[in-house]
C-alpha positions in Angstrom: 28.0 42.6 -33.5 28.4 42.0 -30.0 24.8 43.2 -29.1 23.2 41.2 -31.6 24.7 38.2 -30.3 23.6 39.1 -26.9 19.7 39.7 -28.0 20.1 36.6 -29.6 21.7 34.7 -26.4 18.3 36.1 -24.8 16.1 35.4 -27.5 17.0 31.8 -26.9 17.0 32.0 -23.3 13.9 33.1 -23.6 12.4 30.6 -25.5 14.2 27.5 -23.3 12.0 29.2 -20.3 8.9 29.4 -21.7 8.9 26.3 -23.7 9.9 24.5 -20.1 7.1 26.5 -18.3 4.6 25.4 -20.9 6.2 22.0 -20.2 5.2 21.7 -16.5 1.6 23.5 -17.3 1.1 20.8 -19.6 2.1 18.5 -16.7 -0.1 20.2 -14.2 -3.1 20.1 -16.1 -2.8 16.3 -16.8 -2.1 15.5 -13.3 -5.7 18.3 -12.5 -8.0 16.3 -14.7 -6.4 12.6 -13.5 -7.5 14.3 -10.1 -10.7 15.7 -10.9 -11.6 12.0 -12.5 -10.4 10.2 -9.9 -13.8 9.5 -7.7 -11.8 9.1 -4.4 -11.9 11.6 -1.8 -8.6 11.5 1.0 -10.9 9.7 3.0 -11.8 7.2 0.6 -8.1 6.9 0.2 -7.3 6.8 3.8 -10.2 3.7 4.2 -8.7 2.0 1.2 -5.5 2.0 3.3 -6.4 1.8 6.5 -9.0 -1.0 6.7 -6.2 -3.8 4.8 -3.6 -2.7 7.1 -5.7 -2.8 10.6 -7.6 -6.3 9.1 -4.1 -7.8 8.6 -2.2 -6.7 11.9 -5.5 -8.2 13.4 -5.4 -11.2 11.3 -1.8 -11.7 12.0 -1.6 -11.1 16.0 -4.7 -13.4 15.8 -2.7 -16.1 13.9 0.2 -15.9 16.4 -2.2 -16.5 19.6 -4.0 -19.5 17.8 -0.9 -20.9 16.7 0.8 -20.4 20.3 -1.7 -21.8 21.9 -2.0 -25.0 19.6 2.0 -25.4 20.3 1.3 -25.7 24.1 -1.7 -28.3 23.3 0.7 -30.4 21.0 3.8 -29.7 23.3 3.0 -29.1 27.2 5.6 -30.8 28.6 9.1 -29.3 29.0 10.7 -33.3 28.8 10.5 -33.1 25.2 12.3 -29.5 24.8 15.1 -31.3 23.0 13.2 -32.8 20.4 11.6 -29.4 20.0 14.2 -27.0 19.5 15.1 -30.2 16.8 11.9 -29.4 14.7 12.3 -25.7 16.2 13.2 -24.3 12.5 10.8 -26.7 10.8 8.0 -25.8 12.5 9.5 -21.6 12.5 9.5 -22.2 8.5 5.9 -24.1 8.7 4.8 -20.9 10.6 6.3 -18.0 8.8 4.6 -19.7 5.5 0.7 -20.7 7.3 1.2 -16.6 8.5 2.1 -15.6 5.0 -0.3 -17.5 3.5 -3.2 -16.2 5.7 -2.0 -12.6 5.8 -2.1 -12.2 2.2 -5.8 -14.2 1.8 -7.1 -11.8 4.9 -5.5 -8.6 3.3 -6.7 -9.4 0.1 -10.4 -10.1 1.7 -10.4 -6.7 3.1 -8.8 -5.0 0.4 -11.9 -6.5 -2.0 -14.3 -5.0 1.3 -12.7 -1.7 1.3 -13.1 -1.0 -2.1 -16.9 -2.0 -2.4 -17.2 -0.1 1.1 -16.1 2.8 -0.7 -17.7 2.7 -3.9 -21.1 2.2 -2.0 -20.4 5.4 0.0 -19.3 6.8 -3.7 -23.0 5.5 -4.9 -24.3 7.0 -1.7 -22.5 10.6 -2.2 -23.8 11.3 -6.0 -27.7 11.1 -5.4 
């Protein structure tokens, strides 16, 4: 009795494995043919990344030196340092939200230009 209930511990054993193998083949073949539709090479991918991120660092360091550079226009003087560190978190607020705001419209520019970039090089690739 004892060996019967050991061929039929292995039985089952048997049938957990290969109903969890078939599992992850299943899962391995969905994830192959959402891969083999997926037009995007790695360097599409890597341009659809890359050009956002560089536009936006740009965008943002460019933001900072226009914005630094009207602050010393609008405030040259040292003699009004007091009234300025007054407004100092106004104006920090006013400039974390004009970055944010331009970030996000320059990223979302670029991210628009990536993608066509890309599918034109896509067009390009299947004549």
């Amino acid at each position: 009795m004892s060996e019967h209930n050991n061929m039929h511990d292995l039985d089952e054993t048997a049938d957990k494995t290969v109903a969890a193998i078939n599992k992850v083949d299943t899962k391995v073949t969905e994830m192959r043919q959402r891969r083999m539709a997926d037009p995007d090479t790695l360097g599409d991918k890597a341009l659809k990344m890359i050009i956002p991120s560089l536009a936006g660092l740009v965008g943002g360091k460019l933001f900072q030196m226009v914005w630094n550079s009207v602050m010393a226009r609008v405030h040259p003087s040292p003699d009004d340092d007091a009234k300025d560190q007054q407004q100092g978190l106004m104006m920090s607020v006013l400039f974390a939200a004009a970055s944010a705001a331009f970030g996000t419209l320059l990223t979302r520019l670029s991210d628009k230009g990536a993608n066509s970039l890309v599918h034109h090089m896509q067009i390009k690739r299947d004549r």
